[in-house]
Structures are given as structure tokens and as C-alpha cells.
C-alpha positions in Angstrom: 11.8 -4.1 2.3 12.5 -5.0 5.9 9.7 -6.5 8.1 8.9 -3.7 10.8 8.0 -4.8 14.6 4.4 -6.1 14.7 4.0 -3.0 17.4 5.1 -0.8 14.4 2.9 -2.2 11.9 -0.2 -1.6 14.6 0.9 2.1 15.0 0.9 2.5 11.1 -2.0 1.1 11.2 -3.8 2.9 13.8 -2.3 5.9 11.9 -5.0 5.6 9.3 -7.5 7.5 11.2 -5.5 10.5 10.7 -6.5 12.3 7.8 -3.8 14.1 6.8 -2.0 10.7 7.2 -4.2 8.3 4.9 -4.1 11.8 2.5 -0.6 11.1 2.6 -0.7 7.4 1.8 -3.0 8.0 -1.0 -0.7 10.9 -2.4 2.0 8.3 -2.5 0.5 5.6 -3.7 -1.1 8.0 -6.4 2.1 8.1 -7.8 3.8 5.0 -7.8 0.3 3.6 -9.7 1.2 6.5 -12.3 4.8 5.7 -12.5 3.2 2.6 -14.4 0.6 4.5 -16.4 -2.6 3.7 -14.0 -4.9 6.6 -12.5 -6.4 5.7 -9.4 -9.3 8.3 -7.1 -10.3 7.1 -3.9 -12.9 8.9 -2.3 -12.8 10.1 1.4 -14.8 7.5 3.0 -12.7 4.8 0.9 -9.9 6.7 3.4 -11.0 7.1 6.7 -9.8 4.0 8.0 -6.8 1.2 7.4 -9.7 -1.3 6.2 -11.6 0.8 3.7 -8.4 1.7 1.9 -7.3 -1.8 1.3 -10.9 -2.8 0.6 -10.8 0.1 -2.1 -7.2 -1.1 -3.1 -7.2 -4.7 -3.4 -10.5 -3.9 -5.9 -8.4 -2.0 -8.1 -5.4 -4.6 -8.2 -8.1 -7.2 -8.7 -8.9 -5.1 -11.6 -5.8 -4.8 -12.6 -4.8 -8.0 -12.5 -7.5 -8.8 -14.6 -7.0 -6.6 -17.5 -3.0 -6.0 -17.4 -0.7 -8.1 -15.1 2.4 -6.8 -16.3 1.5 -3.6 -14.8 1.1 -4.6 -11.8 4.2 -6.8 -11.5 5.9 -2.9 -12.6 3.3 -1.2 -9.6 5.4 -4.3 -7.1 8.3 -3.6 -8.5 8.0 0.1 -8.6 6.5 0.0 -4.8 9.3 -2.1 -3.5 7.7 -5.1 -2.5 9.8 -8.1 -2.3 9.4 -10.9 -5.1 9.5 -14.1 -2.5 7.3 -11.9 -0.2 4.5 -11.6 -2.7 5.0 -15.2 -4.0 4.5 -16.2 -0.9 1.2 -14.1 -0.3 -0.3 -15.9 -3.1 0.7 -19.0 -2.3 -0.3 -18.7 1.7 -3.4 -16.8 1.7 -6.9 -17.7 0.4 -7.3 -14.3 -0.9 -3.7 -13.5 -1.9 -5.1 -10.1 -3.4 -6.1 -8.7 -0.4 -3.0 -9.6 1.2 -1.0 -8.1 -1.5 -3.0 -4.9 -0.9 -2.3 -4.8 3.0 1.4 -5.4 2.0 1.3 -2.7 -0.4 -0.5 0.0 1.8 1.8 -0.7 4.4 4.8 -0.3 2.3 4.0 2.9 1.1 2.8 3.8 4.6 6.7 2.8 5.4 7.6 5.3 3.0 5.1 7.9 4.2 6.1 7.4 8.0 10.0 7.5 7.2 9.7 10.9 5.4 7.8 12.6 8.4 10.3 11.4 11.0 13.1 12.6 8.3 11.4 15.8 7.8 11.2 16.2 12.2 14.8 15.3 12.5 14.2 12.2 14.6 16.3 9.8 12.2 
């Protein structure tokens, strides 16, 4: 995964408030959580903004976590995030999980960003 521009990261981001964007997120994210055999619903107020989503999400990987960690070291894998990157949220942070849940939205916001600019033929 390479580190996007702090500017970039702010426009994803900021991007959130769209709701055919966070719609898009959640899509995504739907399906790299069932890639490893875990149903997740968010409701719409859990995706209006960039915080309420990863409130909503670093719940369910604390609830993951709790009851199966083998699936979500597949979900990291699965996702693309970076083995040294999440070591080192959970040794830098004081609450590695929601880090881990910022790194993981914004990945598959990444992925959700790349696809729309493929699909508008500006890459």
C-alpha cells in the first residue's frame, strides 16, 4: 500500500460526506469482510461521515478480534494493509484498534477512489 499525500488523505476524507461515496466504501468493504466469512450492516447514520464509519468499524474489528483473530489477520491481508504498518499501529497508538480501522477505511477508500478516476479516464 503506498502512503498517499496528507492533502489526499484529507480529500478522501472529506469525501465521506458524499453518500454515494461512503455507499461505495461500505460496498467494498462489504466484500472483503465476506471474502473471510464475516457479514457486516452499517446503518446510514453509521455512514454519513468519515468518523461515524470508523467508530462503527473499529467496534466490529474489536469484536472480531475478540472472538476470531485469525480472521481478521485474513480481512488485513485480504484488504491490503501492510504487516509492518499494522504492527506498528498497535505498537504506537493507545488505541491501536481504532487506528487499524482508520487505516483500513482509508485503504478501501484508495481502492474506491482509484476505480472512479479509472472508470472517468483520468489515469
Amino acid at each position: 500500500m503506498k502512503d498517499l499525500k496528507k492533502g489526499e488523505n484529507s480529500d478522501l476524507t472529506k469525501a465521506f460526506i458524499e453518500n454515494d461515496f461512503a455507499a461505495e466504501v461500505f460496498s467494498q468493504l462489504s466484500k472483503e469482510f465476506a471474502k473471510v466469512g464475516i457479514l457486516i450492516e452499517f446503518s446510514d447514520e453509521e455512514l454519513s461521515s468519515f468518523e461515524s464509519f470508523q467508530k462503527r468499524l473499529s467496534d466490529e474489528i474489536e469484536l472480531i478480534m475478540r472472538t476470531s483473530a485469525s480472521r481478521i489477520d485474513q480481512l488485513l491481508y485480504v484488504a491490503d494493509l501492510p504487516e509492518d504498518k499494522v504492527k506498528a499501529a498497535f505498537r504506537d497508538n493507545e488505541n491501536p484498534v481504532t487506528e487499524l480501522a482508520k487505516m483500513l477505511l482509508m485503504r478501501i477508500a484508495q481502492k474506491v477512489n482509484f476505480r472512479r478516476r479509472h472508470k472517468l479516464g483520468l489515469l
